[in-house]
Backbone as a ProteinNet text record, in pm:
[ID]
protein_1_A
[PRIMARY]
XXXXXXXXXXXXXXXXXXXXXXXXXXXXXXXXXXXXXXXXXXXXXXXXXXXXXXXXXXXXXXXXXXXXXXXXXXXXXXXXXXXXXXXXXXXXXXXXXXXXXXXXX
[TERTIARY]
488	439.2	550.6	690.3	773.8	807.7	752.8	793.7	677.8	570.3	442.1	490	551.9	576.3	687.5	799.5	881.2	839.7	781.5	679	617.7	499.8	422.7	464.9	557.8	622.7	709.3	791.8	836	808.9	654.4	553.5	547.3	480.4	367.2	412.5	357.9	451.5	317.1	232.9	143.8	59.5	140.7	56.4	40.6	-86.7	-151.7	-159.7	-183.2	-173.5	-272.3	-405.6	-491.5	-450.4	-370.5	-301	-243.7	-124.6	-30.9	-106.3	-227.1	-295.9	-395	-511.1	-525.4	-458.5	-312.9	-206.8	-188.1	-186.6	-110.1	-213.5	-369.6	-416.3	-495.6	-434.4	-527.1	-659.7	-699	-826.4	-894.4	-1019.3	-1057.4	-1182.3	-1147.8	-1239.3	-1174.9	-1297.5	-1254.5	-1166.8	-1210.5	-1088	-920.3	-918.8	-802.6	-732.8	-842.9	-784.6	-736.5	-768.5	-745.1	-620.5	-619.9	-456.9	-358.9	-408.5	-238.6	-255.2	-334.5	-362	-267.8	-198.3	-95.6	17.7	78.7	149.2	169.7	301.5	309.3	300.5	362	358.6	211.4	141.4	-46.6	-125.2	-41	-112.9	-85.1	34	92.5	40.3	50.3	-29	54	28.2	111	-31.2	24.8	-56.8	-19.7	-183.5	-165.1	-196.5	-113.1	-87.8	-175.4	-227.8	-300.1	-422.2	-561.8	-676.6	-741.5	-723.4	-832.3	-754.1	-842.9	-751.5	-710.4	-744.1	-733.7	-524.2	-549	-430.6	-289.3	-349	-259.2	-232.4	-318.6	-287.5	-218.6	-233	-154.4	24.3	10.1	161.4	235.4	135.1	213.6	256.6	204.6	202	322.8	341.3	462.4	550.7	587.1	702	705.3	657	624.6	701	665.3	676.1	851.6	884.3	1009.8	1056.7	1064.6	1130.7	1184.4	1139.8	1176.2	1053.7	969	846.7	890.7	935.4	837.1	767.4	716.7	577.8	576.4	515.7	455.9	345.3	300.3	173.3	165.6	108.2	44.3	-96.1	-63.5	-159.6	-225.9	-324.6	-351.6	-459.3	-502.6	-560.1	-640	-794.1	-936.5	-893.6	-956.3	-959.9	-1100.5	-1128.2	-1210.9	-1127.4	-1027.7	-932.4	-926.4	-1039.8	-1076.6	-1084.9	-1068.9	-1074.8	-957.1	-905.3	-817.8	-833.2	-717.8	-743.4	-576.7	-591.5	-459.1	-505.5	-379.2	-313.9	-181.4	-186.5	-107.7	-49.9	90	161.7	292.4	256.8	418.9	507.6	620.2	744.2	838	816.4	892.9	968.8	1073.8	1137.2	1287.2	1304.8	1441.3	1558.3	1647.2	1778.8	1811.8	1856.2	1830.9	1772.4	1611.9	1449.2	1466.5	1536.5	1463.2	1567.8	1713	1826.8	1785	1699.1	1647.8	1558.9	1495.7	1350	1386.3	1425.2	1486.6	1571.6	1692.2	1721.4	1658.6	1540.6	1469.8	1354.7	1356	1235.1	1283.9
1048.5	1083.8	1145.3	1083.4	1151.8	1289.9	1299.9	1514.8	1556.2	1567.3	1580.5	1619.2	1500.4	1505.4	1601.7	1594.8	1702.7	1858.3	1892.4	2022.5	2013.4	1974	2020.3	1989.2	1923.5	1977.1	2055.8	2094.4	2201.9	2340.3	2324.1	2419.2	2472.5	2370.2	2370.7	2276.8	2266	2258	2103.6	2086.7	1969.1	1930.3	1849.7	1775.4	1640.9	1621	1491.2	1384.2	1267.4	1147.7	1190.3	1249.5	1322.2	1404.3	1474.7	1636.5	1559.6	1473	1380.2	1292.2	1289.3	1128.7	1264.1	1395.2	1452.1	1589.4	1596	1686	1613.8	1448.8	1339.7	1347.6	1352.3	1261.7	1379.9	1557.6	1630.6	1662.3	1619.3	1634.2	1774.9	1778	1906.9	1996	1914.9	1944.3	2087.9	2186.8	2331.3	2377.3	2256.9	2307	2268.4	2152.8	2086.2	2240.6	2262.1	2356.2	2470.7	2525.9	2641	2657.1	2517.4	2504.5	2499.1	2441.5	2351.8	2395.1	2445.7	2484.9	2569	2655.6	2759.9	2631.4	2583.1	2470.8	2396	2404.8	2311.3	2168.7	2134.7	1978.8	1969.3	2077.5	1960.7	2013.1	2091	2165.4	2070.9	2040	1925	1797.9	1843.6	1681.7	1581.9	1404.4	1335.3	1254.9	1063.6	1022.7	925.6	882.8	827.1	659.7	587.9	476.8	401.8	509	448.5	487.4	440.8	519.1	516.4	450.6	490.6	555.8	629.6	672.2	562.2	468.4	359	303.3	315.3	243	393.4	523.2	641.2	584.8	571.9	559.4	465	321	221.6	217.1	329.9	391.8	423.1	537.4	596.6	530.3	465.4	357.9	263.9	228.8	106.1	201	378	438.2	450.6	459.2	461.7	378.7	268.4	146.6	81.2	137.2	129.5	240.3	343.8	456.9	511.5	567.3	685.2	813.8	776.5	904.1	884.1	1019.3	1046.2	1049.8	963.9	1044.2	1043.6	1125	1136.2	1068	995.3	971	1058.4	1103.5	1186.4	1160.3	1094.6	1034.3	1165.3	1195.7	1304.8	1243.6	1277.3	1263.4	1303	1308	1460.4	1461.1	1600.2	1567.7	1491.7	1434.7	1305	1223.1	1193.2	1103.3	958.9	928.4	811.6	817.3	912.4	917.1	985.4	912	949.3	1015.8	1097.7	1155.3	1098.4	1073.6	1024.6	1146	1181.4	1272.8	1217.7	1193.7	1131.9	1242.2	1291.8	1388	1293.1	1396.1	1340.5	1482.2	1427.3	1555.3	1566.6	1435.5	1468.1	1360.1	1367.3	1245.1	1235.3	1108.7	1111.1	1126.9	1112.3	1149.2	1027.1	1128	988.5	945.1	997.6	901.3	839.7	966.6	895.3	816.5	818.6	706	586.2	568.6	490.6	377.7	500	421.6	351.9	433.6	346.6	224.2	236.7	106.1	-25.9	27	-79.3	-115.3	-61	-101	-177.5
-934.8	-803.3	-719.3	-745.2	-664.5	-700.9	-824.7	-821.3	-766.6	-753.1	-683.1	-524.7	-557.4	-336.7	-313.9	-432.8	-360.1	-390.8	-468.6	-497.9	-430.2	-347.7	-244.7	-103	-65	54.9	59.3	-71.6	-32.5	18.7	-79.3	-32.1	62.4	115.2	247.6	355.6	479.4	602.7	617.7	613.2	662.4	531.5	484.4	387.6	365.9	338.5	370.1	250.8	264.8	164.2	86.3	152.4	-9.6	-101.1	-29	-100	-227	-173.8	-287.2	-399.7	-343.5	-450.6	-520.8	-468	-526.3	-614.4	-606.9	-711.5	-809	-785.5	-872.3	-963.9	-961.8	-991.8	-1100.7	-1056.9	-1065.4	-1024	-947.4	-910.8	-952	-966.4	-1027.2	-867	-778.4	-679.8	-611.1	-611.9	-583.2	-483.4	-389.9	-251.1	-324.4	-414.4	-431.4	-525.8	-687.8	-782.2	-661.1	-598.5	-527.1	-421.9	-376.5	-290.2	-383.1	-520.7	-577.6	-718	-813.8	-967.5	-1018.8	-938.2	-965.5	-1007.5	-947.6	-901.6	-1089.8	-1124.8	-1238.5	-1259.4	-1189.2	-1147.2	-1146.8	-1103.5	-1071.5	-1263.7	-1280.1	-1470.2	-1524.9	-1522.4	-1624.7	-1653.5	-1814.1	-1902.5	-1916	-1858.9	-1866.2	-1864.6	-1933.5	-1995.4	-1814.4	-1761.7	-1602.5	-1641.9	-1618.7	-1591.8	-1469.2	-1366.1	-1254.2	-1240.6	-1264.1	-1342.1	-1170.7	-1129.8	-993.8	-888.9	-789.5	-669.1	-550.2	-541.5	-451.2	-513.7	-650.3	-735.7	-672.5	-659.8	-644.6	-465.5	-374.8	-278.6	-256.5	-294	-345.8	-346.6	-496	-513	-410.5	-328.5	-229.1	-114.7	-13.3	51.1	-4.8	-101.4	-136.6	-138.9	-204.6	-144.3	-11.2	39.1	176.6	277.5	230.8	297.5	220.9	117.8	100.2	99.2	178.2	270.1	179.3	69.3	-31.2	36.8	70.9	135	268.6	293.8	460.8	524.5	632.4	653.6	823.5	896.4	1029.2	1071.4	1168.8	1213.5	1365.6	1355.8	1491.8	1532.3	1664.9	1734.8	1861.9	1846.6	1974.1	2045.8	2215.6	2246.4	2301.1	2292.2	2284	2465.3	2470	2587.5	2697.1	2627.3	2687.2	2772	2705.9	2667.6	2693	2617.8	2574.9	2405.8	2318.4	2194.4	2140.6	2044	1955	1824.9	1799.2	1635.7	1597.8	1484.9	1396	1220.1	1250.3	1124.5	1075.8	904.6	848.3	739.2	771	730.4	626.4	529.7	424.4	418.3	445.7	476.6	383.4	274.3	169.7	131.2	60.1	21.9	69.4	78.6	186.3	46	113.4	29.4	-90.9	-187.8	-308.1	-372.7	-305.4	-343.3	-508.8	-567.6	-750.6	-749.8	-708	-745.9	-692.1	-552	-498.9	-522.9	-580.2	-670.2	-807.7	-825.6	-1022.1	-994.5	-855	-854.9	-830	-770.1	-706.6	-791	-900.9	-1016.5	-1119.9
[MASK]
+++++++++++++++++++++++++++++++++++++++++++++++++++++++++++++++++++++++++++++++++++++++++++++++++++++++++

């Protein structure tokens, strides 16, 4: 998952926890093939260890939460402003991430 994340943010400037769990996971859904199919990291055959998407979001979230992923929360407010929108952005991986991660596994 962590080459996933650093290939598509390098990309692209706003990408979201679906983007990462559907590149990871391949997804074959037309909007997904059409942003990311060019993309090697999302072609590539590797045998997946995490069979549901709940288990990919999972993944991401525990990098997350042990600060190898970046991520943004952006809170806006409509102009009602009594209603909120929240957008959840990943910016990439902090410095180290794979030395990081392997030590901590």
């Amino acid at each position: 998952m962590l080459e996933v994340i650093n290939v598509i943010t390098k990309m692209e400037q706003q990408i979201t926890r679906n983007n990462v769990v559907d590149v990871f996971r391949q997804s074959q859904a037309k909007d997904v093939k059409s942003q990311f199919s060019h993309l090697a990291v999302y072609q590539e055959k590797f045998k997946r260890k995490l069979k549901t998407k709940e288990d990919a979001f999972l993944l991401l979230d525990d990098l997350i939460l042990r600060k190898i992923v970046k991520e943004d929360i952006i809170l806006s407010r409509l102009l009602t402003g009594q209603t909120y929108t929240c957008n959840i952005f990943i910016f990439g991986l902090v410095e180290d991430a794979l030395s990081k991660a392997s030590m901590e596994n």
